[in-house]
KEPALO-339249 format. One record per residue (C-alpha): residue in three letters; x, y, z; residue number from 1. Coordinates in pm, whole numbers, always signed. Each point is the difference from the previous one (the first is absolute). Layout:
// residues N
residuo ALA	east X	north Y	up Z	num NUM
...
//
This chain:
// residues 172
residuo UNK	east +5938	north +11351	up +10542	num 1
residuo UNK	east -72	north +368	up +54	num 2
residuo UNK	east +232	north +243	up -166	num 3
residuo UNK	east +67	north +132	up +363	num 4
residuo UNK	east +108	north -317	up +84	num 5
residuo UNK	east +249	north -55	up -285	num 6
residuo UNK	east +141	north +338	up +57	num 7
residuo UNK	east +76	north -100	up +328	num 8
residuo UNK	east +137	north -284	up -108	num 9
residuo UNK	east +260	north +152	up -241	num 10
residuo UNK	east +67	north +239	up +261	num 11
residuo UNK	east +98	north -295	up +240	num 12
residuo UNK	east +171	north -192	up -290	num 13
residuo UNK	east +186	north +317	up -16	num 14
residuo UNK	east +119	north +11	up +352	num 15
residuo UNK	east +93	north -350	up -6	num 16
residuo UNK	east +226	north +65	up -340	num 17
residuo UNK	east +133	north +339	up +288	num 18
residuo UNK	east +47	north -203	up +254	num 19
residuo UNK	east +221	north -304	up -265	num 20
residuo UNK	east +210	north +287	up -139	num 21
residuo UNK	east +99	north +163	up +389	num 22
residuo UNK	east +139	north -339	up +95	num 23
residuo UNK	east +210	north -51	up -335	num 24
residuo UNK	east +115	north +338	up +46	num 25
residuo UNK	east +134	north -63	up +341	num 26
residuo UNK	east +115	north -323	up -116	num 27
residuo UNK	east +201	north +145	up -225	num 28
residuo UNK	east +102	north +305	up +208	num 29
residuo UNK	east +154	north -314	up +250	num 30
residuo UNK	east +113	north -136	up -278	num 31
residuo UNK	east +199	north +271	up -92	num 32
residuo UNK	east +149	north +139	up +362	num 33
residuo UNK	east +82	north -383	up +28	num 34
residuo UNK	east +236	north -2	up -340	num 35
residuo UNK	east +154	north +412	up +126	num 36
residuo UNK	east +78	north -169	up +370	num 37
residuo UNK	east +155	north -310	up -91	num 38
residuo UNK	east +201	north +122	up -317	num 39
residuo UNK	east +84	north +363	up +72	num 40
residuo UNK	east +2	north +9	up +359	num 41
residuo UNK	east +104	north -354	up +97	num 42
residuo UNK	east -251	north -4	up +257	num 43
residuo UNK	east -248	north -311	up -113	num 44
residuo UNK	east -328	north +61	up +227	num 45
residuo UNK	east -259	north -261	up +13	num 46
residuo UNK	east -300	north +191	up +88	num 47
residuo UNK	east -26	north +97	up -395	num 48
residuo UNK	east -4	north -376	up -136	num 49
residuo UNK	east -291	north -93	up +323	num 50
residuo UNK	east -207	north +303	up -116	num 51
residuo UNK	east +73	north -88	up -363	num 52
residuo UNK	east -129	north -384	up +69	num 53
residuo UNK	east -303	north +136	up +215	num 54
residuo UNK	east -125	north +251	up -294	num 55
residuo UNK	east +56	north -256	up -246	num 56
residuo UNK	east -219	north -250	up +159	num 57
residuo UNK	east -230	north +222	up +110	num 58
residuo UNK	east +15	north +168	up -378	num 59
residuo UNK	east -108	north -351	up -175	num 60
residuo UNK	east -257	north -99	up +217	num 61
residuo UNK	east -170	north +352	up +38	num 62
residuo UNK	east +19	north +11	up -404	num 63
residuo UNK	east -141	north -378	up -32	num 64
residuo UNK	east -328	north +120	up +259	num 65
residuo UNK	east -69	north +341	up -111	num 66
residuo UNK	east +229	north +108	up -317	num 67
residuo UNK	east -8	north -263	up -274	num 68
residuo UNK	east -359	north -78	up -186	num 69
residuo UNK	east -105	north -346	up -66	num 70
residuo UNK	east +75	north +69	up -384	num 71
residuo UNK	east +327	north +15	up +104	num 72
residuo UNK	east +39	north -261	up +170	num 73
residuo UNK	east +195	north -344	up -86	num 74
residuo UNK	east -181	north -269	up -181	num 75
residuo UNK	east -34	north -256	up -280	num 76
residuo UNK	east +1	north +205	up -296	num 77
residuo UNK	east -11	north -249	up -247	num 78
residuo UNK	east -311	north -161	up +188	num 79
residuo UNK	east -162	north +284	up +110	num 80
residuo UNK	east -22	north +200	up -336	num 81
residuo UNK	east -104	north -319	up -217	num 82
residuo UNK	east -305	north +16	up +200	num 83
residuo UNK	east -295	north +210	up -82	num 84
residuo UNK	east -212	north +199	up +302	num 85
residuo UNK	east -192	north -288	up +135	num 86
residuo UNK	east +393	north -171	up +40	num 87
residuo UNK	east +93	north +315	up +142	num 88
residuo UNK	east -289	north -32	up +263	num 89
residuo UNK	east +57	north -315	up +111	num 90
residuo UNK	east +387	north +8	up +82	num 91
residuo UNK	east -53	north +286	up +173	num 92
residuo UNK	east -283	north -131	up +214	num 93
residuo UNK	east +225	north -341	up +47	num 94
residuo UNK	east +325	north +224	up +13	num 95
residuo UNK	east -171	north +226	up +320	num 96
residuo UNK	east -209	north -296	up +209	num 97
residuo UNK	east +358	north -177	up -4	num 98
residuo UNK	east +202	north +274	up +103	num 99
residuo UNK	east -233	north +168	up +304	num 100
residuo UNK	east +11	north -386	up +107	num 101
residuo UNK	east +284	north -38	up +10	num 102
residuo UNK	east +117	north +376	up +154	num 103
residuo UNK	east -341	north -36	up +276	num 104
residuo UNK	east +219	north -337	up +109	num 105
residuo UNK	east +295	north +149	up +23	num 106
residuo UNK	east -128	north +327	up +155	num 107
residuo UNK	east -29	north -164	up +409	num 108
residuo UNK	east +376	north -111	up -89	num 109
residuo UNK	east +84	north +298	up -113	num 110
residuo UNK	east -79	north +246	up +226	num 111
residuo UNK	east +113	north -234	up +292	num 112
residuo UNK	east +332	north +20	up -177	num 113
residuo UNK	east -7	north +401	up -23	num 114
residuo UNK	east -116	north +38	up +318	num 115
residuo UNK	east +235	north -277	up +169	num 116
residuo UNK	east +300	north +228	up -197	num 117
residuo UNK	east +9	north +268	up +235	num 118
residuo UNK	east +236	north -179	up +217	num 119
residuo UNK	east +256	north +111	up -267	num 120
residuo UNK	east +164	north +293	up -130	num 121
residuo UNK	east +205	north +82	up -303	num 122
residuo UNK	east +371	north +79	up +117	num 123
residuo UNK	east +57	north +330	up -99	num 124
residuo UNK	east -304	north +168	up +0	num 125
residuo UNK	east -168	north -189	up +269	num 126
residuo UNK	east -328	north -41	up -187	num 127
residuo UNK	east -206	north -258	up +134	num 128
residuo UNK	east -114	north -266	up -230	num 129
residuo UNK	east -308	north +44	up +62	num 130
residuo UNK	east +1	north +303	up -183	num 131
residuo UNK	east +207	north -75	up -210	num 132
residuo UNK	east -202	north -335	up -140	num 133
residuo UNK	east -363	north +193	up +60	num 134
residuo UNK	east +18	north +90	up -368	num 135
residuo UNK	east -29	north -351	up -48	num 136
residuo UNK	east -359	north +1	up +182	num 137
residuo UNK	east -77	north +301	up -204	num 138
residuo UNK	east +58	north -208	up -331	num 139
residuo UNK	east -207	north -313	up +87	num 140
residuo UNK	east -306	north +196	up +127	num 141
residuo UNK	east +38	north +221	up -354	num 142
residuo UNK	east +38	north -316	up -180	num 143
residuo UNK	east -295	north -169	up +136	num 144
residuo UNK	east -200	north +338	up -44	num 145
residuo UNK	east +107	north +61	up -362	num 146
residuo UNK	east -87	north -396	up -96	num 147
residuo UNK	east -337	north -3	up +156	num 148
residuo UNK	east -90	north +319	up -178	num 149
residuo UNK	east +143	north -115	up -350	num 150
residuo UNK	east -216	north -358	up +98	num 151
residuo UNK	east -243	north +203	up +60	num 152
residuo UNK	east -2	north +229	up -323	num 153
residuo UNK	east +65	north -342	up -222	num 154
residuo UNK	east -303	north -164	up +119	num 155
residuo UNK	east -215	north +284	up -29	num 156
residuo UNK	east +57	north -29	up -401	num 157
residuo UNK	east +282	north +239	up -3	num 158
residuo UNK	east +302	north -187	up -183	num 159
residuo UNK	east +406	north +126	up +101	num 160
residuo UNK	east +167	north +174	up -283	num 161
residuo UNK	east +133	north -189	up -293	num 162
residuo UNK	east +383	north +68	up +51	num 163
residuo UNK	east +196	north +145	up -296	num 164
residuo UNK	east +378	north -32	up +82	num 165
residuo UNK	east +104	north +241	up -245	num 166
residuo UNK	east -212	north +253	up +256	num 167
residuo UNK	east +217	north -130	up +286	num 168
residuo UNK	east +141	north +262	up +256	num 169
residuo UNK	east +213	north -12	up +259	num 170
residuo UNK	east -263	north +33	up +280	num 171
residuo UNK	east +71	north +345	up +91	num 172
//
């Protein structure tokens, strides 16, 4: 990789990491104007709770396809780090063949689902589901991207980090 190309890259990470923090701002921004309408005005509104439920699942999802690294992802510690590189290697090769299988199967399903959706809206803010579930379309496209590439990378000799939990961050 070209040092162009990683700068462009951290650039983009960067955006994405934008882009994560805008929606838990607004989430919280709803969040709050929910708690000062229902407790100090007595007026409950719903729109704040929808748009709170949209950002969050929009929020994970974005974060799981473009935010989090595959260091920081979820796996078997106690497996993974008793191995050596060659270990390393070969659970991630096994680890990515089985999950772009299984997300290319799903995929047809998927975006019939999404697509089907539209026929639906949220109540107050009228969103249609299709919009509202695209994220999800987003996520399994990343997925299958970001597991081909690490197949990809482990096969050409280069093995995934050897995780230290003590390094562990929060993903942000």
């Amino acid at each position: 990789m070209t040092s162009s190309s990683r700068a462009i890259g951290a650039w983009l990470a960067r955006r994405a990491e934008n882009v994560a923090a805008a929606m838990l701002g607004l989430m919280f921004l709803a969040f709050l104007l929910q708690i000062a309408f229902r407790y100090i005005l007595g007026l409950p509104i719903g729109w704040t709770h929808e748009i709170s439920v949209v950002l969050w699942i929009w929020l994970v999802l974005w974060g799981a396809s473009f935010v989090i690294t595959e260091r920081e992802e979820i796996r078997f510690d106690i497996i993974y780090g008793a191995v050596g590189p060659e270990g390393r290697r070969f659970m991630c090769v096994i680890t990515a063949i089985a999950l772009v299988a299984v997300y290319l199967i799903s995929l047809p399903a998927v975006f019939d689902y999404v697509t089907f959706m539209k026929v639906e809206k949220t109540s107050y803010l009228k969103i249609r589901f299709d919009w509202l579930f695209s994220i999800y379309l987003v996520f399994v496209v990343a997925t299958i991207i970001r597991y081909i590439w690490l197949a990809w990378q482990a096969v050409r000799g280069v093995a995934p980090d050897d995780f230290d939990p003590t390094k562990a961050s929060s993903g942000v």
